[in-house]
PDB file as gemmi writes it, atoms N, CA and C in Angstrom:
CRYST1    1.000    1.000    1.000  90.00  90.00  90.00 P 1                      
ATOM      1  N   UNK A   1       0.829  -1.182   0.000  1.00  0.00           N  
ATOM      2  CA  UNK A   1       0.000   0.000   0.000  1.00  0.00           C  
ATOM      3  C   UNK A   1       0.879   1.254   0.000  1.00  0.00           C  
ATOM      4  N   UNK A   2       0.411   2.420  -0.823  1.00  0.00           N  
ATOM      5  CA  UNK A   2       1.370   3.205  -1.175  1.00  0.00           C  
ATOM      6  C   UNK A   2       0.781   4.364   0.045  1.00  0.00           C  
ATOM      7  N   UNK A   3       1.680   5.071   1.118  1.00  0.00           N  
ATOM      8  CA  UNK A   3       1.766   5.901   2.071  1.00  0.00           C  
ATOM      9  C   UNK A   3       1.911   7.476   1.378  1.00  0.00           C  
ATOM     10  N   UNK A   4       0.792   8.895   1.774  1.00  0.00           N  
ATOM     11  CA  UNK A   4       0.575   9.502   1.409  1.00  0.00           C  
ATOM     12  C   UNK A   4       1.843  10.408   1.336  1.00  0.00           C  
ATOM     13  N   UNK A   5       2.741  10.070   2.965  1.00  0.00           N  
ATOM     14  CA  UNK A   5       4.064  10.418   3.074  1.00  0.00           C  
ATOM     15  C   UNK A   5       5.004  10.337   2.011  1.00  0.00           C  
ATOM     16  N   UNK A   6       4.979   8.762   1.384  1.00  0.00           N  
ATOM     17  CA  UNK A   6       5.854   8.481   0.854  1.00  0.00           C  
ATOM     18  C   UNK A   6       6.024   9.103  -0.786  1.00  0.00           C  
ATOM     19  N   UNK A   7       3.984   9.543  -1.256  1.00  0.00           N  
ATOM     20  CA  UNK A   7       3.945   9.889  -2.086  1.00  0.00           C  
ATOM     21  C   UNK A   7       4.550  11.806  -2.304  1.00  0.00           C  
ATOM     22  N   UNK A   8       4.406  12.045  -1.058  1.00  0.00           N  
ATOM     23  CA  UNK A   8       4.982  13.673  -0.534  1.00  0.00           C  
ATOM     24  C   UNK A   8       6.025  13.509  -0.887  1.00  0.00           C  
ATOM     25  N   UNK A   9       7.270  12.923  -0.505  1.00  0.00           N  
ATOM     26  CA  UNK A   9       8.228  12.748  -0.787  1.00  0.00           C  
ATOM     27  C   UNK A   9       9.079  12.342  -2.130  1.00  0.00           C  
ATOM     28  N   UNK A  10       8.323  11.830  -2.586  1.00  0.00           N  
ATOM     29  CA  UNK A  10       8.965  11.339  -3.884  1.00  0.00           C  
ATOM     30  C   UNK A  10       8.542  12.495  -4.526  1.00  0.00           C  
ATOM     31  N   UNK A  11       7.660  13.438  -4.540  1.00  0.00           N  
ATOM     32  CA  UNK A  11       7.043  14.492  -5.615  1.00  0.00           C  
ATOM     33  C   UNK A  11       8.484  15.349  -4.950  1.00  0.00           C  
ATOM     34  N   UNK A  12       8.505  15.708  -3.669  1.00  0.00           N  
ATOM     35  CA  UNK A  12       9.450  16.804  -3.463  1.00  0.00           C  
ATOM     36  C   UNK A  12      11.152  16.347  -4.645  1.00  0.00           C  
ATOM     37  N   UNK A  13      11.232  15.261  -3.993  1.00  0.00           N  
ATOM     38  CA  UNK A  13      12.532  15.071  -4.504  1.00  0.00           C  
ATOM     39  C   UNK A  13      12.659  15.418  -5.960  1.00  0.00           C  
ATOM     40  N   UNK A  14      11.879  14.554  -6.554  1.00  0.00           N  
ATOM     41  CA  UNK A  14      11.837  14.643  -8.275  1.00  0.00           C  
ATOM     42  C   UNK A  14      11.353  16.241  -8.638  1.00  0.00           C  
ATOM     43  N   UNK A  15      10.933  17.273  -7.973  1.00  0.00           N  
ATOM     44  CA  UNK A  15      10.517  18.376  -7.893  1.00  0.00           C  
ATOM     45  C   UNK A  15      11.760  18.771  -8.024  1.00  0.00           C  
ATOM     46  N   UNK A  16      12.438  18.954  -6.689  1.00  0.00           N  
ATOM     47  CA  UNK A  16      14.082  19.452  -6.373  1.00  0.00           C  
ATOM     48  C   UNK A  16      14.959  18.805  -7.867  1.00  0.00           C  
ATOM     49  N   UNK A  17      15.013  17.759  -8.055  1.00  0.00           N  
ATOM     50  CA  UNK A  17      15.797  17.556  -9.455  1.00  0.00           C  
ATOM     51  C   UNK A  17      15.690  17.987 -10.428  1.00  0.00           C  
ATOM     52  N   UNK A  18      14.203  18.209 -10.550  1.00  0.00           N  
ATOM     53  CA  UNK A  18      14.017  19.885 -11.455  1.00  0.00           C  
ATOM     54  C   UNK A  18      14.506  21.207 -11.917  1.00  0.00           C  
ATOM     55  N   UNK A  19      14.758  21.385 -10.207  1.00  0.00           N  
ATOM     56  CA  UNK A  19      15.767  22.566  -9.822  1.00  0.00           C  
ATOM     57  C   UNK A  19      17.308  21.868 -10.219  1.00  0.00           C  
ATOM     58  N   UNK A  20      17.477  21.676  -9.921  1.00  0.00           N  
ATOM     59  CA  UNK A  20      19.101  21.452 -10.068  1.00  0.00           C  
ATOM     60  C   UNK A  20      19.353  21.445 -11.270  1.00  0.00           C  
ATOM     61  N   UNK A  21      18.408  20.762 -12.228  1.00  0.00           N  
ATOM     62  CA  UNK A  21      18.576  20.301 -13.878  1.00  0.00           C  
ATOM     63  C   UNK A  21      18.518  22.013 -14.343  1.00  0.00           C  
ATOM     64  N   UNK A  22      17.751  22.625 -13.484  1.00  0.00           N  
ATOM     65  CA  UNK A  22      17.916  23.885 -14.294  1.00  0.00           C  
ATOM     66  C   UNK A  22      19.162  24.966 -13.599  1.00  0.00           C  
ATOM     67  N   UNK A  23      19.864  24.426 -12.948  1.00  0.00           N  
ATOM     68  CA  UNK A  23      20.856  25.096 -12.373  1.00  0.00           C  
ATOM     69  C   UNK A  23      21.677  24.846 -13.465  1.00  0.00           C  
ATOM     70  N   UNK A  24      21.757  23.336 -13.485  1.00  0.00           N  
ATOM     71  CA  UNK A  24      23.179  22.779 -13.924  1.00  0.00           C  
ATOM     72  C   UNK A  24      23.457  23.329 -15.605  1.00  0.00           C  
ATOM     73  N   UNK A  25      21.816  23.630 -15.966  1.00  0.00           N  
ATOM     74  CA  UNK A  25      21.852  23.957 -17.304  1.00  0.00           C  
ATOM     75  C   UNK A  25      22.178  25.836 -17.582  1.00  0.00           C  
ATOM     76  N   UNK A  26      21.814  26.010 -16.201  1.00  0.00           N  
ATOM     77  CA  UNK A  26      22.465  27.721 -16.066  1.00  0.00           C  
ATOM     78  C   UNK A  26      24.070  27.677 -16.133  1.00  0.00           C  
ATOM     79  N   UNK A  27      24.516  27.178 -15.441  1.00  0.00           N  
ATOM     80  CA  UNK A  27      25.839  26.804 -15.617  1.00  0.00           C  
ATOM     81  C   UNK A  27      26.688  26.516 -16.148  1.00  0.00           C  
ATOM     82  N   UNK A  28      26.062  25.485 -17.058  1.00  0.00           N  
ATOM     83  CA  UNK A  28      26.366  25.450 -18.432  1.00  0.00           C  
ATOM     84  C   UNK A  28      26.625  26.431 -19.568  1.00  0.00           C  
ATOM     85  N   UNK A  29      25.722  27.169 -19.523  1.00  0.00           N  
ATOM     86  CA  UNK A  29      25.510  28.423 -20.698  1.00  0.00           C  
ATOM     87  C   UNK A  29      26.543  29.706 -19.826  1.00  0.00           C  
ATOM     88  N   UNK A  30      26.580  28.797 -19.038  1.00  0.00           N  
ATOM     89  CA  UNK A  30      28.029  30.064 -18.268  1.00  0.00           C  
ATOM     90  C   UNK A  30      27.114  31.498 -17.786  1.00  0.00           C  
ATOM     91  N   UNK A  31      25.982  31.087 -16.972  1.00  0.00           N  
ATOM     92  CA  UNK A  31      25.100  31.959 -16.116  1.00  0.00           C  
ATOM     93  C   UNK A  31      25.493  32.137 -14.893  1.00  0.00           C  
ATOM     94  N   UNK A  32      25.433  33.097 -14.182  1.00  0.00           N  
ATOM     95  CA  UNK A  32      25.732  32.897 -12.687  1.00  0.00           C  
ATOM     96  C   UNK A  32      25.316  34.525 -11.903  1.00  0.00           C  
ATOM     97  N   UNK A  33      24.572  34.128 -11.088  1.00  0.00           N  
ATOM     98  CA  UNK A  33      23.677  35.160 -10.676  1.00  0.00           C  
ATOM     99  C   UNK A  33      24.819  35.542  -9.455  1.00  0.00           C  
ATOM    100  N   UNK A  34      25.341  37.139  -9.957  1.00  0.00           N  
ATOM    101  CA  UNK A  34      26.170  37.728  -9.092  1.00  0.00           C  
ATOM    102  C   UNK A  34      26.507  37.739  -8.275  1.00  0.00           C  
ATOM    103  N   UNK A  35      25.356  38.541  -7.046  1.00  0.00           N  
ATOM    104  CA  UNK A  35      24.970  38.540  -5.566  1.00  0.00           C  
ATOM    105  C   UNK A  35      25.258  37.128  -5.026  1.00  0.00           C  
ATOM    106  N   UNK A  36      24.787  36.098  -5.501  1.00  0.00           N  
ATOM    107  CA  UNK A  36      24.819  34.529  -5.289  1.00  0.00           C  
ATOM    108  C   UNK A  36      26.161  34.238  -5.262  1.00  0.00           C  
ATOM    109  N   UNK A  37      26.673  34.467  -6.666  1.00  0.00           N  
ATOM    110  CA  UNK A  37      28.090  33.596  -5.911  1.00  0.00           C  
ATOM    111  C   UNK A  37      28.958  34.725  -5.470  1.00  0.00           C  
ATOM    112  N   UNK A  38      28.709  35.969  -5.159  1.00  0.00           N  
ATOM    113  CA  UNK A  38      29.748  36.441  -4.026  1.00  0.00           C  
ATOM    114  C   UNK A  38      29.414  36.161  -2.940  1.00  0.00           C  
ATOM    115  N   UNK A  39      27.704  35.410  -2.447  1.00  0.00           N  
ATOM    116  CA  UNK A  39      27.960  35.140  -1.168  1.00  0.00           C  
ATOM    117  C   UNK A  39      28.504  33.679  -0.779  1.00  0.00           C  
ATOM    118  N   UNK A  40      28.145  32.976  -1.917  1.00  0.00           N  
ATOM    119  CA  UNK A  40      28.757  31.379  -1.855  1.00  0.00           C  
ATOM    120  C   UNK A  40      30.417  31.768  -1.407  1.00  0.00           C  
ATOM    121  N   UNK A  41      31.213  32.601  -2.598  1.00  0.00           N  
ATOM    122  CA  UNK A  41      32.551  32.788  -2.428  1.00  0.00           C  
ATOM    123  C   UNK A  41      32.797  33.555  -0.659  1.00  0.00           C  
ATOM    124  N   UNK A  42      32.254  34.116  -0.175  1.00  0.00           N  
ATOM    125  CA  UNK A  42      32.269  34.350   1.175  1.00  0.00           C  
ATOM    126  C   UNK A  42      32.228  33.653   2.233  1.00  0.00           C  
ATOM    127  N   UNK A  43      31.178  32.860   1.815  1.00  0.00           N  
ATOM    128  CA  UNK A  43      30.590  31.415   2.834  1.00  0.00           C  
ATOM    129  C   UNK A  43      31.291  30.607   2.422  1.00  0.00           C  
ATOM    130  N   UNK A  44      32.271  30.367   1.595  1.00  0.00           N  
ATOM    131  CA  UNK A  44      33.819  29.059   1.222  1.00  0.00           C  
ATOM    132  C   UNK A  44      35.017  29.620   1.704  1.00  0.00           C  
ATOM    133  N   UNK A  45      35.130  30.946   1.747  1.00  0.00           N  
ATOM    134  CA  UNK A  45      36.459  31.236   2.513  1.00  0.00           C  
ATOM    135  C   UNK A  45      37.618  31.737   1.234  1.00  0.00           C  
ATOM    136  N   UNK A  46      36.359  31.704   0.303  1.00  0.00           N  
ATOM    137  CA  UNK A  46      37.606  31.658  -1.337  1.00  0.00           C  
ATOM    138  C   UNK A  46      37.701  30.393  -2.308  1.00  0.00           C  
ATOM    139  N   UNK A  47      37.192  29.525  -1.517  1.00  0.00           N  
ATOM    140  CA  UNK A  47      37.744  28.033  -1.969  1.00  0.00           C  
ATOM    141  C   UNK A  47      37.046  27.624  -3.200  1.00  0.00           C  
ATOM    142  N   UNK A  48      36.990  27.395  -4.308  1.00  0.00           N  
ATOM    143  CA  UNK A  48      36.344  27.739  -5.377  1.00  0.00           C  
ATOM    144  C   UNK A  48      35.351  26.690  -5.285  1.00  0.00           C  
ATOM    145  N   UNK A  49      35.719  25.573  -5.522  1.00  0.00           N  
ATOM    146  CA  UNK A  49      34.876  24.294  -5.264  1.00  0.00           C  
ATOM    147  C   UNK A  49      33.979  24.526  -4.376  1.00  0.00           C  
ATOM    148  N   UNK A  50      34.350  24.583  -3.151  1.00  0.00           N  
ATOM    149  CA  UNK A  50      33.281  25.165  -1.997  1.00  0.00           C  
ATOM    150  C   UNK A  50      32.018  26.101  -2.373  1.00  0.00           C  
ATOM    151  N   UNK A  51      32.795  26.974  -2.892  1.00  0.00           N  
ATOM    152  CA  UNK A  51      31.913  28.203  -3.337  1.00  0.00           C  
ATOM    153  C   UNK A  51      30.441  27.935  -4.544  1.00  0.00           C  
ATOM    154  N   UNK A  52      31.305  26.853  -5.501  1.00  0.00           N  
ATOM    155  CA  UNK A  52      30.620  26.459  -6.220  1.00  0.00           C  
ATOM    156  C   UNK A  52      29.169  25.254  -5.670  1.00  0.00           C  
ATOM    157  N   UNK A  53      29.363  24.524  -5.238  1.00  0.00           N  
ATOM    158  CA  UNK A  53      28.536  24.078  -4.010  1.00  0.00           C  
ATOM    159  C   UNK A  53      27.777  24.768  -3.798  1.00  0.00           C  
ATOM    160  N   UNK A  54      28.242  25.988  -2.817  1.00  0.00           N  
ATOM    161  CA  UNK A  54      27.278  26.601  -2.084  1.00  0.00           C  
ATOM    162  C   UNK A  54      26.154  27.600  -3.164  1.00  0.00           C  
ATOM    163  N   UNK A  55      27.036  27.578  -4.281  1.00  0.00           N  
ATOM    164  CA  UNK A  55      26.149  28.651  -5.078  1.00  0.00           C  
ATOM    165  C   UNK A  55      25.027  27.863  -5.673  1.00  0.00           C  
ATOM    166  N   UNK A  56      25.045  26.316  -5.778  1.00  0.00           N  
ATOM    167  CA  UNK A  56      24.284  25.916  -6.536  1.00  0.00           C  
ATOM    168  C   UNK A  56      23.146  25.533  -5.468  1.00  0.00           C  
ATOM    169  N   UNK A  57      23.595  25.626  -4.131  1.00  0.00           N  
ATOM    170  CA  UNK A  57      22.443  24.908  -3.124  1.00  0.00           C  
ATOM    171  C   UNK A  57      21.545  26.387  -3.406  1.00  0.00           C  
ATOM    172  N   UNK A  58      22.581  27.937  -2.977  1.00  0.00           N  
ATOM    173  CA  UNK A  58      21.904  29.249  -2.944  1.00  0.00           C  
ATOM    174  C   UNK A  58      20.850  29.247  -4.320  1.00  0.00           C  
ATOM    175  N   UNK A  59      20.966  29.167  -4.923  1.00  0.00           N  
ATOM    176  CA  UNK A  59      20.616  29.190  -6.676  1.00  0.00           C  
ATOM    177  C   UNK A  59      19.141  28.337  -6.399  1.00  0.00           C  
ATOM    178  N   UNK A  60      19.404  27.224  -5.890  1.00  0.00           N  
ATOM    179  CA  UNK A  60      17.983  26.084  -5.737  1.00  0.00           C  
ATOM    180  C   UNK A  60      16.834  26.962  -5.311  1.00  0.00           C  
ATOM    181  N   UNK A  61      17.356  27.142  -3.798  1.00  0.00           N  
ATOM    182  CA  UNK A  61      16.660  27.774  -2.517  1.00  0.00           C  
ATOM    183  C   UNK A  61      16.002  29.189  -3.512  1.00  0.00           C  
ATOM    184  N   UNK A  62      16.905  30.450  -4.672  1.00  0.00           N  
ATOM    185  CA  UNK A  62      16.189  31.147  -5.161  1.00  0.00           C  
ATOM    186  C   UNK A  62      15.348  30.601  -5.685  1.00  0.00           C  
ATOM    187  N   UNK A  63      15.449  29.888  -6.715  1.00  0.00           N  
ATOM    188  CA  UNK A  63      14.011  29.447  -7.516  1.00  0.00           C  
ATOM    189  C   UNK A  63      13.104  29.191  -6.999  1.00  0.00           C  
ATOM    190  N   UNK A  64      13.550  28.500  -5.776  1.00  0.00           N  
ATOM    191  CA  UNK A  64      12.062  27.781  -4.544  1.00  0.00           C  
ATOM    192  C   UNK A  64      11.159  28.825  -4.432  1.00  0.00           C  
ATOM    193  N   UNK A  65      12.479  30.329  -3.758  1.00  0.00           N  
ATOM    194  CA  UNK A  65      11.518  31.768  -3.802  1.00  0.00           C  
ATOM    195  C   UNK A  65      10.973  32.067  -4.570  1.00  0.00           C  
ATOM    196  N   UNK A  66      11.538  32.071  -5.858  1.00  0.00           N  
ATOM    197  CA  UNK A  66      10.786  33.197  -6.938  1.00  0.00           C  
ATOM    198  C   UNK A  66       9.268  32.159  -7.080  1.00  0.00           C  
ATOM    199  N   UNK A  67       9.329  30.784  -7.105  1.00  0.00           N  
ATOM    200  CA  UNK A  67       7.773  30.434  -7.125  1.00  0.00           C  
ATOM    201  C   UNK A  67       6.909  30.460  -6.432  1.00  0.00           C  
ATOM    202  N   UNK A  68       7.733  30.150  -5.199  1.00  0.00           N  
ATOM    203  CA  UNK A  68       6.385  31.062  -4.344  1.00  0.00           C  
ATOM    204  C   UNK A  68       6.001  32.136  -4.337  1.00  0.00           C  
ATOM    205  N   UNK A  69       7.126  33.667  -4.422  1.00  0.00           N  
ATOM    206  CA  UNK A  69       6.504  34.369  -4.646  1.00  0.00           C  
ATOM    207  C   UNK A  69       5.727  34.449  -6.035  1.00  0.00           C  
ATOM    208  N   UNK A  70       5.925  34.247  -7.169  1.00  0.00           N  
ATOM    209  CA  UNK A  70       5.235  34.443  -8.550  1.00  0.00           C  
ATOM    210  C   UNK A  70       3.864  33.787  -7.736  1.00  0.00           C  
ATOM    211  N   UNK A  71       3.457  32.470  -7.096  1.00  0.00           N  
ATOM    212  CA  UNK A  71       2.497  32.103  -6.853  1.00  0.00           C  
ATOM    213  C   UNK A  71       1.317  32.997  -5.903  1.00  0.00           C  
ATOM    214  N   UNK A  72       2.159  33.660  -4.706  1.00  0.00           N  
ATOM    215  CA  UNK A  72       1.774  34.521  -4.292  1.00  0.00           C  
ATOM    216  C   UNK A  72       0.996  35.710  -4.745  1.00  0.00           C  
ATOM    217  N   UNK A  73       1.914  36.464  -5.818  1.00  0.00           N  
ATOM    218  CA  UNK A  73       1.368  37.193  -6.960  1.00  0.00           C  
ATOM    219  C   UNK A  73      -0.125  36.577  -7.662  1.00  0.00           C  
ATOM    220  N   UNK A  74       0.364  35.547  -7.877  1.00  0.00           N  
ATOM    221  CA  UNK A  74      -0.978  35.240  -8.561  1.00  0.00           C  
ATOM    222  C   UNK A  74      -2.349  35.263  -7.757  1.00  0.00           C  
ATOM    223  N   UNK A  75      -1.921  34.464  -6.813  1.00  0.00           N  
ATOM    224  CA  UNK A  75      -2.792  34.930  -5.814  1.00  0.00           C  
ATOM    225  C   UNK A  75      -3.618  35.703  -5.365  1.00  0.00           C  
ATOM    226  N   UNK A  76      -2.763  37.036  -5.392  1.00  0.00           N  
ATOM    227  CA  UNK A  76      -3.658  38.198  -5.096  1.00  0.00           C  
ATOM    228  C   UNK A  76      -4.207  39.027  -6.139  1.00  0.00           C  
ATOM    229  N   UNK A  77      -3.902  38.026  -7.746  1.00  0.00           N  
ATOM    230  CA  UNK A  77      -4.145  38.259  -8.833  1.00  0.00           C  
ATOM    231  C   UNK A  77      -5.562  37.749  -8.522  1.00  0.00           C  
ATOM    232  N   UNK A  78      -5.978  37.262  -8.401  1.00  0.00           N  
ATOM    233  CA  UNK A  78      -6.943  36.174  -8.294  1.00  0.00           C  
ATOM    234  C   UNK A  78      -7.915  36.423  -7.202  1.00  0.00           C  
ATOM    235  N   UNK A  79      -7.387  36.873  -6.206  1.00  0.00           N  
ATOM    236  CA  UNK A  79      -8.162  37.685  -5.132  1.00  0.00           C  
ATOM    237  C   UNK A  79      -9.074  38.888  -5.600  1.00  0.00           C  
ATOM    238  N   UNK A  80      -8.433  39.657  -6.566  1.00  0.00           N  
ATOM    239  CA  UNK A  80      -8.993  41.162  -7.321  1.00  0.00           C  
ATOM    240  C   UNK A  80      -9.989  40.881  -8.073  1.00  0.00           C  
ATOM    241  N   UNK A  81      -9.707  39.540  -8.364  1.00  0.00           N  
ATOM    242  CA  UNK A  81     -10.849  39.703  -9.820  1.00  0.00           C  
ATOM    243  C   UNK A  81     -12.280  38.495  -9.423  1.00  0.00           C  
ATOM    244  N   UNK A  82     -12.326  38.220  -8.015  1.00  0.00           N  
ATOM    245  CA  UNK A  82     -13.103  37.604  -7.504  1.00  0.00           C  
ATOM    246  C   UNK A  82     -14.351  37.577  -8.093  1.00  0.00           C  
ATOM    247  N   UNK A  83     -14.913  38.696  -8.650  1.00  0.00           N  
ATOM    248  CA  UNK A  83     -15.875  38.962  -9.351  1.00  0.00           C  
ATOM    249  C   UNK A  83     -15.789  38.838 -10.804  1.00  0.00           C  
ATOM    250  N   UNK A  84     -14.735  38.295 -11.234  1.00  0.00           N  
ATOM    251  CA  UNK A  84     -14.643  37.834 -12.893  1.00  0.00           C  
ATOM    252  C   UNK A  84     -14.953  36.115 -12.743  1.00  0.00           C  
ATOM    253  N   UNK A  85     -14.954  36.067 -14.154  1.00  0.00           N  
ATOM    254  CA  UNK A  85     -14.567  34.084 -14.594  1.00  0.00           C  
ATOM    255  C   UNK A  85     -13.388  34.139 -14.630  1.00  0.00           C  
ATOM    256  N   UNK A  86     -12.772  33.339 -13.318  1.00  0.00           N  
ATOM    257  CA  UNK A  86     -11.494  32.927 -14.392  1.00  0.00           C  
ATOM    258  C   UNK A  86     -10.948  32.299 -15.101  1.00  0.00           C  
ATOM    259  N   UNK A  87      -9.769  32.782 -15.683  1.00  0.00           N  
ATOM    260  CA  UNK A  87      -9.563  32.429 -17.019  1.00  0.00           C  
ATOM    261  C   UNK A  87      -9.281  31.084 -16.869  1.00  0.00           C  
ATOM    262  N   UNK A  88      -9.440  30.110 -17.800  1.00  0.00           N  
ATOM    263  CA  UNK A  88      -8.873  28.744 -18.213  1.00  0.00           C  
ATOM    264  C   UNK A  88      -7.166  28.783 -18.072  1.00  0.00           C  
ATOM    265  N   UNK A  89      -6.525  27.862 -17.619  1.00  0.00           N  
ATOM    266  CA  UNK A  89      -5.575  27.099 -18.058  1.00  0.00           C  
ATOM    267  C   UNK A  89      -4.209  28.566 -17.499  1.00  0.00           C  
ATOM    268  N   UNK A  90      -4.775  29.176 -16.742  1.00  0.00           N  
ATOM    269  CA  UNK A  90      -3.927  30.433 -16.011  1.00  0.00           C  
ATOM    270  C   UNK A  90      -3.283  30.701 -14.682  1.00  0.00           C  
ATOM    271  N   UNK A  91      -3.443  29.271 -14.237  1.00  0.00           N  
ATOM    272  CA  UNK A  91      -3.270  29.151 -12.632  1.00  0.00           C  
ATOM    273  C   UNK A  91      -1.858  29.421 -12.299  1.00  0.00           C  
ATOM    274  N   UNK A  92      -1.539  28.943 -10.995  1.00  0.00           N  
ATOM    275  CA  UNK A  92      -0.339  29.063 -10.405  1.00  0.00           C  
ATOM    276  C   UNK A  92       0.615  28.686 -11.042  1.00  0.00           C  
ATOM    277  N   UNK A  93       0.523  27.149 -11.455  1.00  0.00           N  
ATOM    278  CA  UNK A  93       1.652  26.651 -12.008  1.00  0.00           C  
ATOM    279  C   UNK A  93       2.100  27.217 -13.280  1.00  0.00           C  
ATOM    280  N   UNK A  94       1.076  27.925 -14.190  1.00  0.00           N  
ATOM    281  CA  UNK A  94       1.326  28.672 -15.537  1.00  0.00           C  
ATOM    282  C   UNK A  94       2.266  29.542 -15.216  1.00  0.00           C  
ATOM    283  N   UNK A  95       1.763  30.914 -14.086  1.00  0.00           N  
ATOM    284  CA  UNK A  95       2.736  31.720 -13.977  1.00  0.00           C  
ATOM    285  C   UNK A  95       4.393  30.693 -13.438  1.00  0.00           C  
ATOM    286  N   UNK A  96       4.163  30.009 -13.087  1.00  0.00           N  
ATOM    287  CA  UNK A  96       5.909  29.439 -12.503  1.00  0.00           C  
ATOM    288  C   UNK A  96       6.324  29.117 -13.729  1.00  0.00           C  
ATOM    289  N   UNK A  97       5.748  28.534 -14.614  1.00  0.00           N  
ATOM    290  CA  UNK A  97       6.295  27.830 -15.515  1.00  0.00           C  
ATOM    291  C   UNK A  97       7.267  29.166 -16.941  1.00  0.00           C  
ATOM    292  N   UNK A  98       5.815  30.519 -16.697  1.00  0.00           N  
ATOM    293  CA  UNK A  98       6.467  31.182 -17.170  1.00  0.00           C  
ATOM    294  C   UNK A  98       7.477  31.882 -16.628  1.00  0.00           C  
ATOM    295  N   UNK A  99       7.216  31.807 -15.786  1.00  0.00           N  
ATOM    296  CA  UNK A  99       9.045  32.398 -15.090  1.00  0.00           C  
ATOM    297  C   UNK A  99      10.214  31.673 -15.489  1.00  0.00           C  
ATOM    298  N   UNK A 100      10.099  30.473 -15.551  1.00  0.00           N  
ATOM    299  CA  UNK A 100      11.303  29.670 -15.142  1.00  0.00           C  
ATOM    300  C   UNK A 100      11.341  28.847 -16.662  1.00  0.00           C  
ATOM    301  N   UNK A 101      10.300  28.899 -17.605  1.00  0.00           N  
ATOM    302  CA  UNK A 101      10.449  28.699 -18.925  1.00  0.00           C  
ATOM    303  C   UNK A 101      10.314  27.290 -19.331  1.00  0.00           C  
ATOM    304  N   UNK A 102       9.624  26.827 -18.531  1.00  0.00           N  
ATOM    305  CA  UNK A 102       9.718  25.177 -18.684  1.00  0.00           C  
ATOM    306  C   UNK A 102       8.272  24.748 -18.772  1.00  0.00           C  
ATOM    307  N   UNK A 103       7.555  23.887 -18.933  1.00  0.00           N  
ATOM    308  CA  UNK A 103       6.327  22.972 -18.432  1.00  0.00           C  
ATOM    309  C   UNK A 103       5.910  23.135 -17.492  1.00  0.00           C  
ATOM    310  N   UNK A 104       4.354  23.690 -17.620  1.00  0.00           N  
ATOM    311  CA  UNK A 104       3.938  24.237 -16.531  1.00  0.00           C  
ATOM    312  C   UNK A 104       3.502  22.673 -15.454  1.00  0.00           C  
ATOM    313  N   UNK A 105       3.144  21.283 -17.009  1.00  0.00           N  
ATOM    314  CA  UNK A 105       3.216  20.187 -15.407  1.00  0.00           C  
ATOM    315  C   UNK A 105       4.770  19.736 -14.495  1.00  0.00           C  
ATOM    316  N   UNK A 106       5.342  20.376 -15.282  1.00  0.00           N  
ATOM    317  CA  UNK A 106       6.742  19.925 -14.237  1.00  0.00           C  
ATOM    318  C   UNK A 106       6.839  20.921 -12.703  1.00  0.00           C  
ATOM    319  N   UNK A 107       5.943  22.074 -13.414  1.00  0.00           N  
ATOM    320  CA  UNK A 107       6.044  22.563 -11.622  1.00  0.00           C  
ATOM    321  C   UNK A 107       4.886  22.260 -10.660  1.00  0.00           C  
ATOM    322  N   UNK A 108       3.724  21.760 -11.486  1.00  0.00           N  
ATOM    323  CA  UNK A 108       2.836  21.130  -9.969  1.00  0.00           C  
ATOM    324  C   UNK A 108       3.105  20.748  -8.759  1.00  0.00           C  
ATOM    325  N   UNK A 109       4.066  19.625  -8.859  1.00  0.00           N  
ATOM    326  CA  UNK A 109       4.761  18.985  -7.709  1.00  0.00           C  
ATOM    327  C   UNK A 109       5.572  19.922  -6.907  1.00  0.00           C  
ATOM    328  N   UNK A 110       6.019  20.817  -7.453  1.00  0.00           N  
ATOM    329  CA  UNK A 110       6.352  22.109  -6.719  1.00  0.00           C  
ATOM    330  C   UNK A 110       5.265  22.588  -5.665  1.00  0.00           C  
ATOM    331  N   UNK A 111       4.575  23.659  -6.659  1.00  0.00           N  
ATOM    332  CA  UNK A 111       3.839  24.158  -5.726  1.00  0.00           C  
ATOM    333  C   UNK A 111       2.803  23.664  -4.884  1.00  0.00           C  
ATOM    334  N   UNK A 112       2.706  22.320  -4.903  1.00  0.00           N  
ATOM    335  CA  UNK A 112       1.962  21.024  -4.091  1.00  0.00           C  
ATOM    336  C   UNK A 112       2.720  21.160  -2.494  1.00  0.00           C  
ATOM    337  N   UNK A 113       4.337  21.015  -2.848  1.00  0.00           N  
ATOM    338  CA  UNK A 113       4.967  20.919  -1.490  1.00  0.00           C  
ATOM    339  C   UNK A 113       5.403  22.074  -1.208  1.00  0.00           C  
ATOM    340  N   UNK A 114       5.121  23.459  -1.549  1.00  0.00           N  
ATOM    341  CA  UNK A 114       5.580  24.482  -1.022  1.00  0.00           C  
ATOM    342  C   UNK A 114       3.807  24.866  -0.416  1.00  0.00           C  
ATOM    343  N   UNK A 115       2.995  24.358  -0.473  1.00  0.00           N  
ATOM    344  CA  UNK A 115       1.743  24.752   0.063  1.00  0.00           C  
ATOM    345  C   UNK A 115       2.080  23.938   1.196  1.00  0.00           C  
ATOM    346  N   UNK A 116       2.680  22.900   1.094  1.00  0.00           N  
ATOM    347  CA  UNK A 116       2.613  22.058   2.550  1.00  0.00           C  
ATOM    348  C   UNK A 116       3.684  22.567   3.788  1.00  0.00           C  
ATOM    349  N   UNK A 117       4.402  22.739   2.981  1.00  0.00           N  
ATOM    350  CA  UNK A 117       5.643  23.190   4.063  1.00  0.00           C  
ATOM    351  C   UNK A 117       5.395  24.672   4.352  1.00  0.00           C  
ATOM    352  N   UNK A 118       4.914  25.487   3.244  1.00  0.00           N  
ATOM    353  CA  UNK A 118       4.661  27.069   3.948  1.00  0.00           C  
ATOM    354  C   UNK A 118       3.188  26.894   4.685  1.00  0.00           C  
TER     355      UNK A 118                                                      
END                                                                             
């Protein structure tokens, strides 16, 4: 019998590999969000490797933010227009997806476990 826990968990993880796939692919294209790795390089002591590490955990943890907040946004998008129809196929996960440029079903499992944990 499959445990509701266990199903929480497996969405987070494969969620989080999400993130990383899109780190690793920032990285690739030789991206690197400023502020981020001068604080990684601070929090390593200099140590490049270190730094690099830490920038990619920092880097995760942003994206986590920017969807909640984009979700947030929507939110109170959605709050305003209480008195409209809303629109089809415009929800939360649309706006994440347009942020972050990917499939809006690859971020469900996202914002599934950021409703649970926030």
């Amino acid at each position: 019998m499959i445990k509701a826990n266990d199903v929480h968990s497996a969405e987070q993880r494969l969620s989080e590999e999400q993130l990383y796939d899109f780190v690793a692919e920032e990285l690739a294209q030789g991206e690197k969000r400023t502020g981020l790795w001068l604080k990684a390089l601070e929090n390593s002591e200099g140590i490049e490797d270190r730094a690099k590490a830490l920038y990619i955990k920092y880097r995760v943890q942003s994206l986590k933010d920017e969807i909640l907040v984009a979700a947030g946004e929507k939110a109170e998008q959605t709050k305003k227009k209480t008195a409209e129809k809303p629109p089809k196929g415009d929800g939360a996960g649309q706006v994440v997806a347009e942020v972050l440029g990917v499939s809006a079903w690859l971020i469900l499992p996202l914002l599934i476990i950021a409703s649970l944990i926030y």
